[in-house]
C-alpha positions in Angstrom: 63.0 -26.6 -46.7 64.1 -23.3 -45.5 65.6 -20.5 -47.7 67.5 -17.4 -46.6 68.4 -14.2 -48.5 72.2 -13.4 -48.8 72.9 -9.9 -50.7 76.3 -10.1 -52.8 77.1 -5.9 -53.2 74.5 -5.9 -55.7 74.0 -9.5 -57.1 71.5 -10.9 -54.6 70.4 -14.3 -54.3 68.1 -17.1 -52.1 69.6 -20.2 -51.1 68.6 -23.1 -49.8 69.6 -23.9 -46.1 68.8 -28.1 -47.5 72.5 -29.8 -46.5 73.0 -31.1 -50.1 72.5 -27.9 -51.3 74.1 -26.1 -49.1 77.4 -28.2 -49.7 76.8 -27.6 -53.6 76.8 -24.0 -52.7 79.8 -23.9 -51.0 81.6 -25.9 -53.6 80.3 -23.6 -56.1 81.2 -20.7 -53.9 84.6 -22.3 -53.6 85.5 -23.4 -57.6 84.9 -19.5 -58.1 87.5 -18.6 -55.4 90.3 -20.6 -57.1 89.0 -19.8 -60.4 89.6 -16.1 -59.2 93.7 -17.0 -58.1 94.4 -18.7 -61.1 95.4 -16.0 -63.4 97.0 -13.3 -63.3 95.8 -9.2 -63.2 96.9 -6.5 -66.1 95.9 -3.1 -65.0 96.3 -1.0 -67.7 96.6 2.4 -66.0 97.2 3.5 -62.3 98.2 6.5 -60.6 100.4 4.6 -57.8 102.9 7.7 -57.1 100.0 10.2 -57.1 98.4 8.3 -54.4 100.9 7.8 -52.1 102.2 10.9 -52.4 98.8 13.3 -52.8 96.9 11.6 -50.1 95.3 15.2 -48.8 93.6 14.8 -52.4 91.5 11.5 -51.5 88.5 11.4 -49.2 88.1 7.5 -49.0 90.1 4.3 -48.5 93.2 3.2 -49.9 92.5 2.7 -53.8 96.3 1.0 -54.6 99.6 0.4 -53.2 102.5 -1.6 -53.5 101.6 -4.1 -51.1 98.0 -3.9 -52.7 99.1 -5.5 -55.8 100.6 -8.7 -54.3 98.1 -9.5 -52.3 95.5 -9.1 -55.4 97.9 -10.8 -57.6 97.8 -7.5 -60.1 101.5 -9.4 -62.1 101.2 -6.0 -64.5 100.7 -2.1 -63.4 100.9 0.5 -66.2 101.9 3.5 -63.7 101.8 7.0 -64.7 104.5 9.8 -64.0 101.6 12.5 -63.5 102.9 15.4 -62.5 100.6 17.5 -60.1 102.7 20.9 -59.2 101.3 22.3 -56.2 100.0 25.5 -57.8 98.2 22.8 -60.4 99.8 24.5 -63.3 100.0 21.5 -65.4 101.8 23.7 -68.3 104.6 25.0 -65.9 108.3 24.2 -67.5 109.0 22.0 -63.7 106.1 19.3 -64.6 109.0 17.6 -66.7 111.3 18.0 -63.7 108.6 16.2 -61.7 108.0 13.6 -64.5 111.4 12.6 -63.7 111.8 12.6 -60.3 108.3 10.2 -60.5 110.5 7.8 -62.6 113.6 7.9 -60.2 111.4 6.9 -57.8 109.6 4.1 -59.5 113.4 2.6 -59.9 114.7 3.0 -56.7 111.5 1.2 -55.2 112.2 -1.7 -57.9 115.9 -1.7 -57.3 114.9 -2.1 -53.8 112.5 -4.6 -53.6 113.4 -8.5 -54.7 110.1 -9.2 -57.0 109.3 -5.9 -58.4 110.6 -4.9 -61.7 110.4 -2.4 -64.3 108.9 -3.5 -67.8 111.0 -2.8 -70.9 110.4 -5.2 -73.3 108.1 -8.1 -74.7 110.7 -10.4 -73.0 110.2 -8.9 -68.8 106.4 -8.7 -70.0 106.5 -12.6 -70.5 108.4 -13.0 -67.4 106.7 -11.4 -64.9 103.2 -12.9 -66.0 105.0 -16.6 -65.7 106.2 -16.2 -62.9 104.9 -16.7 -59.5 106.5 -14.2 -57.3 107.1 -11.2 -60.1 105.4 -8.0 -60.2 105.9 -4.9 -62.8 105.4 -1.9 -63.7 105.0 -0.4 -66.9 106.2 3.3 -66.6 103.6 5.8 -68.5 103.2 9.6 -68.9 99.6 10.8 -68.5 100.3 13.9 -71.0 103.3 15.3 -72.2 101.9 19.1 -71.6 105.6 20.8 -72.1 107.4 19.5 -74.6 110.9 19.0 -73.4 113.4 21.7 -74.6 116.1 19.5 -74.9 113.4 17.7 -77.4 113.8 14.0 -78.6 117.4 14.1 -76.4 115.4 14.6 -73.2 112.5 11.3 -74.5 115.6 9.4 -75.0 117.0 10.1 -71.6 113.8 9.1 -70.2 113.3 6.0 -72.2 116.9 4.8 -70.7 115.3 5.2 -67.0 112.5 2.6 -68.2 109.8 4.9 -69.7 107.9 2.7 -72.0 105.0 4.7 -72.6 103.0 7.4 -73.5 99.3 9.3 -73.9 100.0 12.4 -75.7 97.7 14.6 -73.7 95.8 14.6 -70.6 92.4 16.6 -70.9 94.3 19.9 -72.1 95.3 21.3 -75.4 99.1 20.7 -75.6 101.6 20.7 -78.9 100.9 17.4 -80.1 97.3 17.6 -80.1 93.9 18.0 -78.6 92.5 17.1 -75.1 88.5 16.3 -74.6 88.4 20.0 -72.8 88.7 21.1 -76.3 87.3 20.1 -79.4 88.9 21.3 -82.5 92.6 21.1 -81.6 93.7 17.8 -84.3 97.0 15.9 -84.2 99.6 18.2 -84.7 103.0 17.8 -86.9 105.2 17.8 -83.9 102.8 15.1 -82.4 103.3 12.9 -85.8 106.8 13.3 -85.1 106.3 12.0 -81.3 104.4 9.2 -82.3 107.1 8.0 -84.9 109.9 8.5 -82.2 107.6 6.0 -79.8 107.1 3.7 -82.5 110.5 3.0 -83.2 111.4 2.8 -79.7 108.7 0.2 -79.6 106.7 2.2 -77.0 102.9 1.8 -76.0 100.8 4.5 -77.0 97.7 5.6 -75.5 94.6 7.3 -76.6 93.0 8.1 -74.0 91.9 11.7 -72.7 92.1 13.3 -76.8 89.5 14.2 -78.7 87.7 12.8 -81.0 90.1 14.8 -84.0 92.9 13.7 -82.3 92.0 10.5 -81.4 91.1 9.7 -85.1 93.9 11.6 -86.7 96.1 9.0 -84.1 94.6 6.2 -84.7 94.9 6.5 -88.5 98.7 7.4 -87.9 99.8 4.6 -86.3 100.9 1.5 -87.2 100.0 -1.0 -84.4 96.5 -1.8 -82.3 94.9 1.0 -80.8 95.1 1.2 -76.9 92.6 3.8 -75.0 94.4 2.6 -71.3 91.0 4.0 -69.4 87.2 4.9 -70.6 83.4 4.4 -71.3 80.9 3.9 -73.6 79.5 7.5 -74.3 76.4 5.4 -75.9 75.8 4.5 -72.0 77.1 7.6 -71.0 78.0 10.9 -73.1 80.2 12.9 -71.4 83.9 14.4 -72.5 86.0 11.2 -71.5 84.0 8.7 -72.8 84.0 7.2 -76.6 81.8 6.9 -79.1 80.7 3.6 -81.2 82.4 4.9 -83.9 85.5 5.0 -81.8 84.6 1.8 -80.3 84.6 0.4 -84.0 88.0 2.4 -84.8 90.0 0.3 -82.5 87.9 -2.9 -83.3 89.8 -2.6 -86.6 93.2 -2.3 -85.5 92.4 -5.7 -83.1 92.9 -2.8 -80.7 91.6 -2.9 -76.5 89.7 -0.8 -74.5 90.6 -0.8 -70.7 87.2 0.3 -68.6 87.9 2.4 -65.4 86.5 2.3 -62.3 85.6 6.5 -61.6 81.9 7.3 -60.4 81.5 10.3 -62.4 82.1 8.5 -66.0 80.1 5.7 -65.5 75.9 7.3 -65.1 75.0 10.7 -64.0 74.3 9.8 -60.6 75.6 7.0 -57.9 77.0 4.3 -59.6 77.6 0.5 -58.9 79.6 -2.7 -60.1 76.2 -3.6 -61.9 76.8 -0.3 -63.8 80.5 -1.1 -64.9 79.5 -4.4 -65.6 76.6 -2.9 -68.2 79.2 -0.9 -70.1 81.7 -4.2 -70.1 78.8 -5.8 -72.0 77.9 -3.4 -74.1 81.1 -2.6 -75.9 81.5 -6.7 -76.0 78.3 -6.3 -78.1 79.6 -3.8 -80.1 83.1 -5.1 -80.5 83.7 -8.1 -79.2 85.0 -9.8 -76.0 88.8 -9.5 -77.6 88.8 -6.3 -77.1 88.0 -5.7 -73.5 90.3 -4.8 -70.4 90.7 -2.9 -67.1 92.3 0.2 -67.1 91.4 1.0 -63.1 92.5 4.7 -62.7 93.2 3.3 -59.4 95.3 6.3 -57.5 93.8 8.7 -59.8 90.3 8.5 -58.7 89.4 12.2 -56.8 85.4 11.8 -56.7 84.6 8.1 -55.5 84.5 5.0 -57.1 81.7 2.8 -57.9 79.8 0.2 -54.8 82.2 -2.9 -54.2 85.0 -1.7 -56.5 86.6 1.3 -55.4 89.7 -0.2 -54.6 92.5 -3.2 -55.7 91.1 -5.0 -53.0 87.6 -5.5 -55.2 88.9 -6.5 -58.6 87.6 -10.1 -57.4 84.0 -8.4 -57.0 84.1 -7.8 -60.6 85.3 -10.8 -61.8 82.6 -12.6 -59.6 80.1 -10.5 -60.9 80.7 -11.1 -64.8 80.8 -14.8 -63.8 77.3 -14.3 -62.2 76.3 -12.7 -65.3 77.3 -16.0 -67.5 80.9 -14.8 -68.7 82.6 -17.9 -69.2 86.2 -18.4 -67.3 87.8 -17.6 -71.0 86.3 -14.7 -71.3 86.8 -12.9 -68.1 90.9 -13.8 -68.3 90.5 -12.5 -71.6 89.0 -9.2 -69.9 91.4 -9.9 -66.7 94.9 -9.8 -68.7 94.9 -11.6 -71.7 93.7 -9.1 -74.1 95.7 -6.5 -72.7 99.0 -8.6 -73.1 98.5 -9.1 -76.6 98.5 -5.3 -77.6 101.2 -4.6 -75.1 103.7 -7.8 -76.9 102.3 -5.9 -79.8 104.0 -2.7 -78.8 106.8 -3.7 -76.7 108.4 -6.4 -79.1 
């Protein structure tokens, strides 16, 4: 009997070559396929406008699109308005002019296109996932750095264009609180106020990119599950975007999700792999359990490469073949795939 060595990005393997094996291989091979098509994709946080329209910013292959997303079968797309001003003044009074042109545009492509639509409640949420030919976006700000003079008139205006929801900062200091380039900057009054605005309005909000001050301070404020949309395990890892046990254990308690991202530099100190997103998957299921696990790609926001066979839409089946290899049971990799992630956002968007 003759055996041959087939490498799977990672996940290598001998098989036997023996024809009754060989057919048991293939069906194998091919139950995993249409395990794979059977459900549907929640990405909890993309940078689709970013990447279509910084492209002079990205050294490597298509990470997302439109057209991306259908083929992958990704139903759900929390997509940022991030604004990037040419200068890369992030605190300039035009990001919020940019912010909403990103929205305009995120409407015009829905109004535009048949099965594309924007999420604004539980209700389109449920929708889109049942059906078969819907797709939709959830529309997000990545850090509200200038506060709007017009104030809560200007949110509202931007809640009627679809904006559902929000992470109060993006790396940086800002008036509602503290980013994880800073360390002692807490929750601010003005932020309290924001996150009882979003919370009436039934609005997701996101805690990823703050410190830890902030992040606790937000976490104890709010009244729904925590959602940190993109991050690590800084037990893995320690570096400034990543979150510690503690944290890990903070959202456990709210019946709160973490969405793990796919960007080189927060995943090990050197070259990273699949195998190594798949380590910190299991070790926050360890630590919190499997209900509290999701994707949160980055996708369109990833600037310094992406880990070995999953640096783009394209690969989410490589990581859901890979878990699988590594004895997660169909359940639990829908659970990890969308289901999860749909429960806190019904939670929020009721």
């Amino acid at each position: 009997m003759k055996y041959t060595y087939t490498d799977l990005g990672g996940a290598a393997k001998w098989s036997s070559t023996s024809p009754s094996i060989l057919r048991i291989s293939i069906y194998l091979e091919n139950r995993l396929i249409n395990f794979m098509k059977t459900f549907p994709i929640i990405d909890l946080h993309q940078d689709l406008l970013l990447h279509r329209k910084k492209r002079e910013l990205f050294d490597h292959e298509w990470q997302t699109d439109f057209s991306l997303l259908e083929e992958h079968k990704v139903k759900v797309t929390v997509a940022t308005a991030f604004p990037y001003p040419e200068d890369e003044d992030f605190f300039a009074p035009k990001t919020n002019g940019l912010i909403e042109a990103q929205f305009e545009e995120y409407n015009r492509y829905c109004e535009e296109q048949e099965n594309w639509q924007i999420i604004k409640d539980e209700q389109d949420l449920e929708q889109v996932l049942s059906s078969e030919n819907l797709f939709g976006l959830i529309l997000h700000i990545e850090g509200l750095n200038v506060f709007p003079k017009q104030g809560f008139e200007a949110l509202a205006r931007w809640y009627e264009m679809g904006w559902r929801s929000l992470g109060l900062v993006w790396n940086y200091a800002n008036e509602l609180g503290g980013g994880t380039k800073d360390n002692e900057v807490d929750l601010s009054e003005l932020g309290q106020e924001v996150l009882d605005w979003l919370e009436q309005k039934n609005m997701v909000i996101d805690l990823a990119h703050m410190n830890k001050n902030t992040f606790n301070s937000a976490i104890d404020y709010i009244n729904k599950s925590a959602l940190v949309s993109h991050t690590y395990s800084a037990q893995l890892y320690s570096n400034q975007r990543n979150i510690t046990d503690k944290q890990l254990q903070k959202v456990e308690t709210t019946d709160g999700v973490i969405g793990v991202f796919f960007s080189d530099k927060f995943i090990n100190p050197t070259s990273s792999s699949i195998d190594d997103v798949v380590k910190h998957i299991k070790y926050i299921v360890e630590k919190i359990g499997i209900e509290h696990v999701a994707v949160g790609s980055d996708f369109g926001g990833i600037l310094e490469g992406a880990p070995t066979n999953l640096s783009s839409v394209a690969d989410f089946d490589n990581l859901w073949s890979r878990l699988k290899q590594e004895g997660f049971t169909k359940e639990e990799i829908e659970k990890i795939g969308y289901k999860n992630a749909k429960r806190v956002l019904s939670e929020y968007l009721q």
